[in-house]
C-alpha positions in Angstrom: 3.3 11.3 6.3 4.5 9.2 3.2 7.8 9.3 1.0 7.8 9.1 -2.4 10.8 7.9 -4.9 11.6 10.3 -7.7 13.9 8.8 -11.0 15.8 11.8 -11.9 17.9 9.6 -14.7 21.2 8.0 -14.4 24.8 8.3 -14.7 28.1 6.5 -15.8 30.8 6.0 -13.1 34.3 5.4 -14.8 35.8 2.2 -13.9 39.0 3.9 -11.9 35.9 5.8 -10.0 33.9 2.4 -9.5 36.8 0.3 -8.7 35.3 -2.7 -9.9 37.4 -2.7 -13.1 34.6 -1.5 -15.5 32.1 1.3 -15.5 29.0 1.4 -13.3 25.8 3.1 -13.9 23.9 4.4 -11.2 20.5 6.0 -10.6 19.9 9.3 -9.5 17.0 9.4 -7.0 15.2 12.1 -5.1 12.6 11.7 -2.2 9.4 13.6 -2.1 8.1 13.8 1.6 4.2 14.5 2.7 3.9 16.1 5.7 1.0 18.2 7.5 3.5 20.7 7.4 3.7 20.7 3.0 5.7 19.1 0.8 9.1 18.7 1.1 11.7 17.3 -1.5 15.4 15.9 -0.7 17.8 16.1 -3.7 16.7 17.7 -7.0 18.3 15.8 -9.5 21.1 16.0 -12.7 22.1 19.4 -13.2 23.5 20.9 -16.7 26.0 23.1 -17.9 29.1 21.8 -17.3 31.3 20.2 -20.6 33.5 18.4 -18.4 31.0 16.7 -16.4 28.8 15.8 -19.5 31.7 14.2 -21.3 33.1 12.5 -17.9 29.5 11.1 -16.0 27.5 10.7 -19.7 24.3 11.8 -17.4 21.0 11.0 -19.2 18.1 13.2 -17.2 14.5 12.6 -16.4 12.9 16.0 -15.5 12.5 17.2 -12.2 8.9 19.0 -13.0 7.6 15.5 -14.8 8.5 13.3 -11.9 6.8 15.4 -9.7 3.5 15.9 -12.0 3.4 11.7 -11.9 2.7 12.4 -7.9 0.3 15.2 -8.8 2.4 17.8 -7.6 3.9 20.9 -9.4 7.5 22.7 -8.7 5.1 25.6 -7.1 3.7 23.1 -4.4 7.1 22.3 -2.9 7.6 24.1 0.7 11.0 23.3 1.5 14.6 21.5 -0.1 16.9 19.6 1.5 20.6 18.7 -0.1 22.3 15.9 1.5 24.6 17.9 -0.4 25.5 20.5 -3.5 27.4 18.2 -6.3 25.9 18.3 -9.3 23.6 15.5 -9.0 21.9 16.2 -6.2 21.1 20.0 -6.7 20.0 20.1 -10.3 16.7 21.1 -10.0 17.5 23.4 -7.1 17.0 26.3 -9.4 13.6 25.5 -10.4 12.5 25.8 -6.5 13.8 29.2 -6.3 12.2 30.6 -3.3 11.8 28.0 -1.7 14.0 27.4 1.7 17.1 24.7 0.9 18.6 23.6 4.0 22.3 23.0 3.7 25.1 22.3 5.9 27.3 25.5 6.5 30.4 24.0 5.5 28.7 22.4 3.0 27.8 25.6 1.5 30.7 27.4 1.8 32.9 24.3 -0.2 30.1 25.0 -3.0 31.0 28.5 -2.7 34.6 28.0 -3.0 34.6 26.3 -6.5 35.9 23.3 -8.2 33.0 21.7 -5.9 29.9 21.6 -8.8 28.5 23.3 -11.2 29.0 27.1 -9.9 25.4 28.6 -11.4 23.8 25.3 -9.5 24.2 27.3 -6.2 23.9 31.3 -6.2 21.3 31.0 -8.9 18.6 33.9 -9.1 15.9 33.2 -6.0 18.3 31.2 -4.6 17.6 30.8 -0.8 19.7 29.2 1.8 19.0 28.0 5.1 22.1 27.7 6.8 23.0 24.7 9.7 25.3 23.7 11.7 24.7 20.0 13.1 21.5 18.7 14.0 17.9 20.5 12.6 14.6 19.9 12.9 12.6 20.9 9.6 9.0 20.1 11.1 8.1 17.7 13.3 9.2 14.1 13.2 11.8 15.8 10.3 14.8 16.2 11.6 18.6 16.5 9.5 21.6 15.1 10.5 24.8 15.9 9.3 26.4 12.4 8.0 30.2 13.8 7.1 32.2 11.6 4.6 30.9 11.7 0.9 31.6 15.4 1.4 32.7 17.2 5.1 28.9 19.0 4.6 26.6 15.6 4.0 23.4 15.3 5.4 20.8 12.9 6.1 16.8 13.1 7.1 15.3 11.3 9.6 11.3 11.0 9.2 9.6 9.5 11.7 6.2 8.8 10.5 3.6 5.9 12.2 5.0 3.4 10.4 8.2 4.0 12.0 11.3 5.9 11.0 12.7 6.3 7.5 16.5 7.8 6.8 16.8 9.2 3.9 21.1 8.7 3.6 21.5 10.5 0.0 25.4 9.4 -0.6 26.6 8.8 3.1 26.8 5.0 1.0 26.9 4.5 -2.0 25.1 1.4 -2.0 22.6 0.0 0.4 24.4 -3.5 1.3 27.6 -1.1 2.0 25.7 0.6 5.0 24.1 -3.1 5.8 27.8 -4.2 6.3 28.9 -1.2 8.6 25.9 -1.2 10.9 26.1 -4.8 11.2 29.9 -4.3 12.6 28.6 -1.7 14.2 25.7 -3.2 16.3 27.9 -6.2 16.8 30.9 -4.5 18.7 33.4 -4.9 16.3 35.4 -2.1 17.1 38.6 -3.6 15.0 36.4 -2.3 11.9 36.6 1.6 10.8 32.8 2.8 10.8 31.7 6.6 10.2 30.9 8.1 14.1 27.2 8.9 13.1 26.4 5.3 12.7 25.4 5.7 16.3 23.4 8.5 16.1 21.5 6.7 13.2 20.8 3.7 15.7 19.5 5.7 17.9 16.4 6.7 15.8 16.0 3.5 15.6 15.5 3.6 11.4 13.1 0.6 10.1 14.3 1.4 6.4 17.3 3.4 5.0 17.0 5.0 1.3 20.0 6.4 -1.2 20.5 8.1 -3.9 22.5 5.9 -6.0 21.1 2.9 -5.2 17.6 1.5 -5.5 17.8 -1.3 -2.9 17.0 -0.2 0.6 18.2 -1.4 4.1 15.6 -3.0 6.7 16.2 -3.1 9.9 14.6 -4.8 12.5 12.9 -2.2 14.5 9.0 -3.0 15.1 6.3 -0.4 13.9 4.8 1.6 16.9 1.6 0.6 17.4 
């Protein structure tokens, strides 16, 4: 089992989005995942097509097909998708997997469906084929989703446990890494004065040794020892 970090390009957050009082430009990263079971891939990348979106996020893309070739794989060799979930850029190369299995949240899904969510052709595209959940999934084993509502009501996470101990792959349930250090620190500590997301405990209780993101290259390290 090993995970492998795809650069699908970069975006522009608007300083009102950012908050910080000037823009913020943020990567857009994917996660390829070896298993005995194939080759799975979580996120897709930048999708196109949508003037607003172009002019508003200024998104420059690094291709799907070449990131994978650099880890000597080819669209065709993918087995299964997972979205943590459908905005724009995280489902971008979603239609050049058609055929293959994407494993969505329900009510993920049907918020895509409903419009004004992403980029409409991103999800009903030709070959597009979805594997409905609701809650909690294994994929194969040691691969299991779980939903992490609050980015979206539909957000997902992956939990690999490999036998160097288990990876989350959070997508945007945080935007940046020292955000989730923060919350599982209050967390962990009791302080039950401080707001946290519910399925902070359900993380824990994988017992996660690192946590990746989407938008954020830095990656959380816990404490957890590596099974022997």
């Amino acid at each position: 089992m090993r995970i492998h970090r795809l650069d699908l390009g970069h975006f522009v957050r608007s300083a009102a989005e950012a908050g910080t009082g000037h823009p913020r430009v943020e990567p857009v990263l994917a996660y390829l995942v070896r298993h005995s079971e194939g080759l799975l891939l979580f996120d897709t990348g930048l999708g196109a097509g949508d003037p607003e979106a172009e002019a508003r996020y200024r998104p420059r893309r690094k291709g799907l097909a070449e990131a994978l070739g650099a880890r000597g794989v080819a669209p065709d060799d993918i087995d299964a998708v997972v979205n943590c979930h459908l905005h724009f850029d995280h489902c971008g190369g979603n239609p050049l997997l058609a055929g293959r299995p994407v494993l969505v949240q329900r009510t993920e899904l049907a918020a895509a469906r409903a419009g004004g969510h992403t980029i409409d052709a991103l999800v009903d595209f030709p070959g597009a084929r979805y594997e409905e959940l609701d809650g909690e999934a294994d994929v194969w084993p040691g691969v299991r989703v779980v939903p992490t509502p609050g980015h979206t009501a539909g957000h997902q996470s992956l939990v690999v446990s490999g036998p160097d101990g288990v990876v989350v792959l959070a997508g945007q349930a945080y935007d940046f890494a020292s955000q989730y250090a923060s919350d599982e620190l209050a967390r962990a500590a009791g302080h039950r004065e401080i707001p946290v997301p519910r399925w902070l405990d359900r993380i824990a209780s994988f017992g996660p040794r690192r946590v990746l993101f989407a938008h954020d290259r830095s990656v959380w390290e816990g404490d957890a020892p590596a099974p022997r």
